[in-house]
GUDORO-326389 format. One record per residue (C-alpha): x, y, z. Coordinates in steps of 0.5 Angstrom, whole numbers, plus 2048, in hexadecimal, padded with zeros to 3 digits. Layout:
BEGIN
[atom [X,Y,Z]]
...
! end
This chain:
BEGIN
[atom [801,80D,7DA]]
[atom [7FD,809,7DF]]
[atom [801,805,7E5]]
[atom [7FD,801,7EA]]
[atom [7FE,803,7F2]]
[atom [7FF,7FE,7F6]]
[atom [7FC,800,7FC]]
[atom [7F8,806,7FF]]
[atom [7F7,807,806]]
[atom [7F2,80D,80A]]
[atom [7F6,812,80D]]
[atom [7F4,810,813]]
[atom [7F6,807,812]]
[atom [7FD,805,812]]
[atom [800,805,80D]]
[atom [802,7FE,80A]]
[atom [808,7FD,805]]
[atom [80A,7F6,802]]
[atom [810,7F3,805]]
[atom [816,7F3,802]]
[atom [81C,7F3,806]]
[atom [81E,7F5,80D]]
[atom [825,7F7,80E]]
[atom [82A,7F7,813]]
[atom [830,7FA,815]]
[atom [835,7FA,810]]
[atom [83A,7F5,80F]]
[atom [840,7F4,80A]]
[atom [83E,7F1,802]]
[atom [844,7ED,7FF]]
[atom [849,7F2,804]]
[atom [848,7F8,7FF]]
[atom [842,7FC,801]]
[atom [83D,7FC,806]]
[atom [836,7F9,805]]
[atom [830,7FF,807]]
[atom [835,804,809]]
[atom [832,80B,804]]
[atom [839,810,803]]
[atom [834,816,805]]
[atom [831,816,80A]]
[atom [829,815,80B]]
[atom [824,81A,80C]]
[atom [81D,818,810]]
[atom [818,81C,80B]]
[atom [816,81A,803]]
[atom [81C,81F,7FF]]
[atom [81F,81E,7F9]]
[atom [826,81A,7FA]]
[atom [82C,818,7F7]]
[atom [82F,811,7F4]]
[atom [833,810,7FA]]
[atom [82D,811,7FF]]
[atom [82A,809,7FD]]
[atom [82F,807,7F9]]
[atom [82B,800,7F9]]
[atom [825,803,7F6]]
[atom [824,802,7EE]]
[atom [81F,804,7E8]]
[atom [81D,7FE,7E5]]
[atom [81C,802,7DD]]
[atom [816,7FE,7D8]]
[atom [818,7FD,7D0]]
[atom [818,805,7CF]]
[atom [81C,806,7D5]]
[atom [816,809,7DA]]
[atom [817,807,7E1]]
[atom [812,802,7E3]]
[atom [814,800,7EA]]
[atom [819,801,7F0]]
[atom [81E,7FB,7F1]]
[atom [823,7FA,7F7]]
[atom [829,7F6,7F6]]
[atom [82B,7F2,7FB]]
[atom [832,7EF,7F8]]
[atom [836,7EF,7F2]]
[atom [831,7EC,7ED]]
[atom [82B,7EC,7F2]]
[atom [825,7F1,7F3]]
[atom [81E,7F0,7F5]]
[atom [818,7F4,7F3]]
[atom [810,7F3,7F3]]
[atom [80C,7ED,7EE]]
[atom [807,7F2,7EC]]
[atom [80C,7F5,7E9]]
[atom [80B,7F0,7E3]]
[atom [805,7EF,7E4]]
[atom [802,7EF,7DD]]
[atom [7FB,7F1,7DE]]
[atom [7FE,7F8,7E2]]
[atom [802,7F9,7DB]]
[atom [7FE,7FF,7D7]]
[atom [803,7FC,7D1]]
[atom [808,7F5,7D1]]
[atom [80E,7FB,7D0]]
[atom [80D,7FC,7D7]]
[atom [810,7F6,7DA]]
[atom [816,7F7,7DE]]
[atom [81C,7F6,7DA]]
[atom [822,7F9,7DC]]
[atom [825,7FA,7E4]]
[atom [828,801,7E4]]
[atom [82C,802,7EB]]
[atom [830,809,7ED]]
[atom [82B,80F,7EB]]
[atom [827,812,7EF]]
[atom [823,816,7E9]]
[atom [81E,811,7E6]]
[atom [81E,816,7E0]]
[atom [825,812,7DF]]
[atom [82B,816,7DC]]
[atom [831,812,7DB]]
[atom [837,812,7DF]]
[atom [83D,80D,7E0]]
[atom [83B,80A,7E7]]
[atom [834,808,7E6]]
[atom [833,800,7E4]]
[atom [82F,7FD,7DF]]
[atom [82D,7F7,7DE]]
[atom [827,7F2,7DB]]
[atom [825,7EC,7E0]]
[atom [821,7E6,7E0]]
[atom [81B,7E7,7E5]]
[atom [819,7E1,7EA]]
[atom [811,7E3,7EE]]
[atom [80F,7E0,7F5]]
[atom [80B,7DA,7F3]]
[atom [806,7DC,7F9]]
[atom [805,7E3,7F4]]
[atom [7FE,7E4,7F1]]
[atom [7FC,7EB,7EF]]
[atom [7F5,7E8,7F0]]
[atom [7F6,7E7,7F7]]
[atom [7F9,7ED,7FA]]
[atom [800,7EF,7FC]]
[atom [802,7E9,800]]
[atom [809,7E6,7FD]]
[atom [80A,7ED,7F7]]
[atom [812,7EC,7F7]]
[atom [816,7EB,7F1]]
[atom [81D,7E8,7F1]]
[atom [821,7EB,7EB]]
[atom [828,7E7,7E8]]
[atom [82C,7ED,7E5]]
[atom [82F,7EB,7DF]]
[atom [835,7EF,7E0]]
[atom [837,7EE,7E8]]
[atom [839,7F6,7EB]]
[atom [841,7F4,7EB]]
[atom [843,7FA,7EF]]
[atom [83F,7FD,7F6]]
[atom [83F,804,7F5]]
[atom [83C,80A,7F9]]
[atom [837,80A,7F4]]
[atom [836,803,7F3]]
[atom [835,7FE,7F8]]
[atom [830,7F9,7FC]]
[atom [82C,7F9,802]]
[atom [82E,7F6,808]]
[atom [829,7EF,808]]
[atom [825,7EC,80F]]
[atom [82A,7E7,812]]
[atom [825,7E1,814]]
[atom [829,7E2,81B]]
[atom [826,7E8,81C]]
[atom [81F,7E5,818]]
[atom [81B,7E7,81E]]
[atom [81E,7EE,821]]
[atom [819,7F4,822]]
[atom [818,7F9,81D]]
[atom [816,800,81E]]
[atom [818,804,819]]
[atom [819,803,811]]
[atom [81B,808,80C]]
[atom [817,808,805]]
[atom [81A,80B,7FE]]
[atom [818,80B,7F7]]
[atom [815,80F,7F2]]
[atom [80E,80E,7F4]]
[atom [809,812,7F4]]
[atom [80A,819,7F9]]
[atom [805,81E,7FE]]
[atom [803,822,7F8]]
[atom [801,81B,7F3]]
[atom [806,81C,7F0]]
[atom [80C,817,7EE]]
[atom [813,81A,7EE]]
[atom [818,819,7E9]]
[atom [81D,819,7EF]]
[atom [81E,814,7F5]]
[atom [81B,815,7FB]]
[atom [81B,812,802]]
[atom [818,812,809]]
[atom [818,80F,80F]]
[atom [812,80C,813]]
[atom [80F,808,819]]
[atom [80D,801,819]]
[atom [806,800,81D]]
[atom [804,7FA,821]]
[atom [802,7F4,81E]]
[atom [7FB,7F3,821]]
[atom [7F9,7FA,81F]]
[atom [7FA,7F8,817]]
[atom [7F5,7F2,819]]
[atom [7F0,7F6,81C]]
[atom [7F0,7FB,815]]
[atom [7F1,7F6,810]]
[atom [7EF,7F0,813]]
[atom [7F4,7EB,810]]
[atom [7FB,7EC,811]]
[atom [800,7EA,80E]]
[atom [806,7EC,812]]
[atom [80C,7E7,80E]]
[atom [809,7EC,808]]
[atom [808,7F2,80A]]
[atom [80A,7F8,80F]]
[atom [806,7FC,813]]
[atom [807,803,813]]
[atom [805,80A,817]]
[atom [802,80E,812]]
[atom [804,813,80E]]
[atom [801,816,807]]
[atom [809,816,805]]
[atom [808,80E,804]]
[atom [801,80D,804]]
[atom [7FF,811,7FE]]
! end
């Protein structure tokens, strides 16, 4: 089945990656666990991991229960993702559609176990998304129909930028997901690594037009850019 790749960059370019969010040093969540804080330590290379690793990470599932998209949860009832997520035209059916948020597995395979949660969700697209237009504004914000009601090692959010710390420097960022790997293929297990973000002005040079509101610049690695 055909999925769209949101972007390619040369082996040589910095690669570019829609922004999402940026977390920050954890922080208690209603004081029953903590935000942004994996119960098994992180590795800095693409790895096969475990739910516990990112435990905010999510397969949004289609109609017949094929992952689509990644998600991050970011509260109880709240996740984010990306627009082109639901864009029809990228669908090869309209069973593609993401329908379900699944949090706590790390295998997209998805075999049931008691500690993962699943829920259906109302999806709200950034009003300045257009597919037509390039990658600015690609985030999705989901409702969750039935809120996480407990954090756990294997479930729980990610820590959000304060607007306190809105302008800090950033000069690492870590990226996990099922996407594609080194050898083009997309694994069934979670993976995740950690990269440089490059200069601002470096982007401009490359790709002209830049916006940085949207979109982190990054060092180059095959591991993210293929």
């Amino acid at each position: 089945m055909k999925r769209r790749r949101l972007f390619a960059a040369r082996n040589e370019w910095p690669c570019v990656c829609a922004l999402l969010l940026i977390f920050i040093s954890p922080g208690p969540i209603d004081g029953k666990a903590d935000c942004g804080v994996p119960s098994v330590s992180f590795l800095s290379h693409l790895v096969d991991l475990t739910p516990e690793t990112w435990p905010w990470i999510g397969s949004l599932r289609n109609n017949v229960n094929e992952h689509i998209c990644t998600a991050v949860l970011i509260s109880s009832n709240t996740a984010v993702s990306t627009a082109s997520c639901f864009d029809y035209e990228n669908l090869v059916e309209f069973l593609d559609l993401p329908a379900v948020a699944i949090f706590g597995s790390a295998d997209k395979r998805l075999v049931y176990t008691s500690y993962q949660h699943a829920s259906t969700f109302d999806v709200t697209l950034h009003p300045g998304h257009n597919m037509y237009a390039g990658l600015e504004h690609d985030i999705a914000i989901l409702q969750l129909h039935k809120p996480v009601e407990e954090f756990t090692s294997y479930v729980s959010p990610i820590c959000v930028n304060s607007q306190e710390k809105e302008d800090e420097v950033f000069t690492h960022c870590k990226l996990a997901g099922w996407g594609w790997a080194d050898d083009l293929i997309m694994p069934d297990d979670l993976q995740s690594t950690s990269v440089s973000i490059t200069s601002h002005n470096i982007c401009v040079n490359i790709y002209g037009v830049f916006d940085k509101q949207s979109f982190l610049c990054v060092e180059p690695s095959s591991k993210i850019c293929s």
